[in-house]
Structures are given as structure tokens and as C-alpha cells.
Backbone bond lengths (Angstrom), bond angles and torsions (degrees), N, CA, C in turn:
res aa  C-N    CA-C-N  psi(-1)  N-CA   C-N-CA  omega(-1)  CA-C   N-CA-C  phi
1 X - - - 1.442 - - 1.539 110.28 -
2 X 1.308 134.22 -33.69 1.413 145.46 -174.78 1.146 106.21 -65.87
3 X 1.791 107.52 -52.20 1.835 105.86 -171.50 1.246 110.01 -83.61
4 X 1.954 114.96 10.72 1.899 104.32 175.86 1.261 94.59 -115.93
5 X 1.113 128.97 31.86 1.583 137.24 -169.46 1.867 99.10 -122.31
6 X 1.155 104.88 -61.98 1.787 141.92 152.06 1.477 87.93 -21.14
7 X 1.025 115.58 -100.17 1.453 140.38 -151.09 1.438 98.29 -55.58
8 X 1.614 133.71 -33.77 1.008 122.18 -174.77 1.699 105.65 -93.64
9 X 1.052 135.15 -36.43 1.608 131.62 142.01 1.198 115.84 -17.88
10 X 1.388 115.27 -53.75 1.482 122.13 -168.66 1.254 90.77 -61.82
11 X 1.422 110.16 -89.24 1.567 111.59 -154.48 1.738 113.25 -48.51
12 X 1.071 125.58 -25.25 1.202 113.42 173.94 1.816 121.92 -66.54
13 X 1.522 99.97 -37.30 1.390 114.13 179.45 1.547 108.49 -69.10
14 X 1.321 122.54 -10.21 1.644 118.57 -177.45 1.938 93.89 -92.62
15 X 1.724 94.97 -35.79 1.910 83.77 -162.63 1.088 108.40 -57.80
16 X 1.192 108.59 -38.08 2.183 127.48 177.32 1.397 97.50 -44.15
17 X 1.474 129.59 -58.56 1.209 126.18 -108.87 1.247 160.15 53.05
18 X 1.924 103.77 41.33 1.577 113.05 -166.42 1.282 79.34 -109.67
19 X 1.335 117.44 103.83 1.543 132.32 164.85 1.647 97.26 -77.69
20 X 0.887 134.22 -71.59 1.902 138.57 -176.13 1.530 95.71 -35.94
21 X 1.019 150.11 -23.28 1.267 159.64 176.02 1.417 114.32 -44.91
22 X 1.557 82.94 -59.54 1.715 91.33 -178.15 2.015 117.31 -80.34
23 X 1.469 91.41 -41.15 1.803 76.05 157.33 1.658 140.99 -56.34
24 X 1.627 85.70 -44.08 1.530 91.81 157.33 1.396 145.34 -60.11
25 X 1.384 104.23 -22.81 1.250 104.33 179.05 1.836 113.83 -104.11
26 X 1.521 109.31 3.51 1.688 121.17 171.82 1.331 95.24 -84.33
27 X 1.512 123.90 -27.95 1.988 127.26 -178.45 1.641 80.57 -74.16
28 X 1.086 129.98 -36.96 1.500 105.01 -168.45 1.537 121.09 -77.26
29 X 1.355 101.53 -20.76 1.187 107.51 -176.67 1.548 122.82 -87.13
30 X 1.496 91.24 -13.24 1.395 108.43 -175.34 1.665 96.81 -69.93
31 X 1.263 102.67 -68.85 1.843 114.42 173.20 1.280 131.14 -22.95
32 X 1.382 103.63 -46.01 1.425 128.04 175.81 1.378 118.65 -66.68
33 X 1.828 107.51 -20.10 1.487 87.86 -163.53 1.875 100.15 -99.92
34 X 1.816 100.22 -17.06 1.177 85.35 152.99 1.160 158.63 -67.90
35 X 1.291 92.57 -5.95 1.670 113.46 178.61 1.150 120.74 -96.14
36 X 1.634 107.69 9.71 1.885 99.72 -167.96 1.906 91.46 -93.95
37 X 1.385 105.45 144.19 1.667 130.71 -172.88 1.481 98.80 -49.11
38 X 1.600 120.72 -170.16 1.327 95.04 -154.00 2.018 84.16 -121.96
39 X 1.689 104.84 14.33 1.145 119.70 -166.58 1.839 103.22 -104.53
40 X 1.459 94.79 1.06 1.751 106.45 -179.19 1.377 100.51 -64.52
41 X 1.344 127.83 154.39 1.462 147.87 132.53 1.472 121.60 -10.26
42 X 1.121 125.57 78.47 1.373 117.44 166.77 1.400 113.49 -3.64
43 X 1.087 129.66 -62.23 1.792 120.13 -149.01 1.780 85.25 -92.03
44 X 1.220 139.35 -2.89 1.119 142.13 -169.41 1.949 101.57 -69.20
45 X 1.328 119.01 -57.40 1.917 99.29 151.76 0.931 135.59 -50.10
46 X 1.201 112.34 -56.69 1.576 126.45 166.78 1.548 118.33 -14.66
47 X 1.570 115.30 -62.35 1.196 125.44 -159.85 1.429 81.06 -90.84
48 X 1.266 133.21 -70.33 1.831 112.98 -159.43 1.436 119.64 -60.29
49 X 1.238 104.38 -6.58 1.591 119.60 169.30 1.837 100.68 -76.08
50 X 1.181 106.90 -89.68 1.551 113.48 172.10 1.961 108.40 -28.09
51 X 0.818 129.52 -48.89 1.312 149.15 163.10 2.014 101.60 -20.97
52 X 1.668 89.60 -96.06 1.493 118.82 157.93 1.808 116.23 -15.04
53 X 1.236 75.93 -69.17 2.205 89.18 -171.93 1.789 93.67 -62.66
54 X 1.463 114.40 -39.66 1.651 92.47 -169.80 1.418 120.33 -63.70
55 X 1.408 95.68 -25.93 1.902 111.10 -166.04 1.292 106.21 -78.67
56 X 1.693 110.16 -14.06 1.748 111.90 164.66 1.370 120.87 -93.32
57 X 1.286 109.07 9.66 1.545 100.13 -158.63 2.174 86.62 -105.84
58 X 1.627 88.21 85.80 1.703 73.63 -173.14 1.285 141.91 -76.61
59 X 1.214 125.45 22.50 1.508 135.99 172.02 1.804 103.99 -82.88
60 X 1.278 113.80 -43.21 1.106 136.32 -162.05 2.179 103.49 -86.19
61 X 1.163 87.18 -61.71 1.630 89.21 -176.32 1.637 110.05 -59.75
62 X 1.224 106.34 -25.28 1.538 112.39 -175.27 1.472 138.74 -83.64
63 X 1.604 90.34 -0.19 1.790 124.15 -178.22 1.654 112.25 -92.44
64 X 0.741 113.30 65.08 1.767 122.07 168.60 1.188 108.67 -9.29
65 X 1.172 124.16 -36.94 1.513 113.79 -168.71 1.613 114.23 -95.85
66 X 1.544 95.49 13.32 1.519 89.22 -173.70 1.777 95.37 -128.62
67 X 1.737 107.26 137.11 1.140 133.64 -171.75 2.043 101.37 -80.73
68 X 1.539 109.71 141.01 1.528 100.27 160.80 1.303 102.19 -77.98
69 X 1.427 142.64 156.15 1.733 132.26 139.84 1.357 110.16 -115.66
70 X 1.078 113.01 171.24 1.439 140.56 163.82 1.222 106.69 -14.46
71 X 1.476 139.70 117.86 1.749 126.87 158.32 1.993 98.08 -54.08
72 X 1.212 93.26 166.40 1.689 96.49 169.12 1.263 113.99 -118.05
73 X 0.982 126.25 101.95 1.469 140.86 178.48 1.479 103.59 -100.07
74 X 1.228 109.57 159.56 2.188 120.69 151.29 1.379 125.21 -68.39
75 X 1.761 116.94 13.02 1.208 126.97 162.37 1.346 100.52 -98.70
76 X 1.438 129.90 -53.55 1.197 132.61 -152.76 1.691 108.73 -63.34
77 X 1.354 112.98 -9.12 1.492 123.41 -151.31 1.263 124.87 52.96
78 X 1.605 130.55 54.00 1.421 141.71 149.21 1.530 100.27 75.49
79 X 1.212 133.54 39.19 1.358 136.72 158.54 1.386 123.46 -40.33
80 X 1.643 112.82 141.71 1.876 93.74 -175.43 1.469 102.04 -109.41
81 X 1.302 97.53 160.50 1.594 88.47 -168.34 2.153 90.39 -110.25
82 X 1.223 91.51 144.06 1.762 108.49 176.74 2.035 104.94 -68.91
83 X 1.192 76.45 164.29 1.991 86.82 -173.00 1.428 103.83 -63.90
84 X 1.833 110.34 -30.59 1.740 95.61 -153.20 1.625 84.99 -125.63
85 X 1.572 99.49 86.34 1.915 141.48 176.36 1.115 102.71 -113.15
86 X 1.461 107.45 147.24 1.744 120.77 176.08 1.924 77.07 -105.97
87 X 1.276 100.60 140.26 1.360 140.69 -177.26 1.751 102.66 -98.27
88 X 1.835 94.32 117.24 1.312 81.30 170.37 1.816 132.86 -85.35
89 X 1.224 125.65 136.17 1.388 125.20 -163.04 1.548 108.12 -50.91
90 X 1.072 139.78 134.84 1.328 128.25 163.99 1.655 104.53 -144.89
């Protein structure tokens, strides 16, 4: 639900042109994940981390036609990720 929430932020913030948008809102995500309780979901950093790194990776975050998804972890239950994915930077 986060990365179709994400994704729709995104694309609106590129049609505008609020590029700072998207950095700003990977600092948010960054913030957030320190703040999640210590009773959160394992894959619950994971993804706002993976999240974060895609929205920096700017060749990639800046392509409209390309969706963030899910990292795939052994929490997530082995999800596949589609060809046209923003890649998280590492």
C-alpha cells in the first residue's frame, strides 16, 4: 500500500515538476524508519529503506513509466518484481 501511495506522489511530482519532492520525501522515509517501534515488522525498514534509495536513484525515479515494487525479501513471501522497476541504488 505505501509503494502505490509512493508511486502515485511520484508520478504526479515529475508531471508538475517538483523534482526536490522526491528527495524530500526519501529524507522522510529515511526518518520514519527510524522511528518505527521495535515491535514493527521486520521487512517494515527494509521496504522504506528500499523505498528511499529508489527515489534517489535519479535516472530511474525520474522515468514515469517505471513503477517502484516491493524489495523481495523472506518476509515479503518471494514476490516477483516486473521488468519496468526502479532499482534500488546500492
Amino acid at each position: 500500500m505505501l509503494l502505490q501511495e509512493l508511486n502515485r506522489l511520484r508520478l504526479a511530482a515529475l508531471s508538475l515538476g517538483f523534482y526536490d519532492l522526491l528527495e524530500a520525501m526519501a529524507k522522510l522515509l529515511e526518518r520514519e524508519c527510524t522511528l518505527l517501534p521495535s515491535m514493527a515488522h521486520p521487512d517494515a525498514a527494509l521496504q522504506m529503506t528500499h523505498a528511499a534509495n529508489s527515489l534517489r536513484h535519479s535516472e530511474l525515479a525520474r522515468d514515469a513509466s517505471r513503477l517502484i515494487v516491493p524489495l523481495q525479501t523472506n518476509f515479503a513471501g518471494g514476490l516477483s518484481s516486473p521488468s519496468n522497476t526502479v532499482a534500488a541504488a546500492d
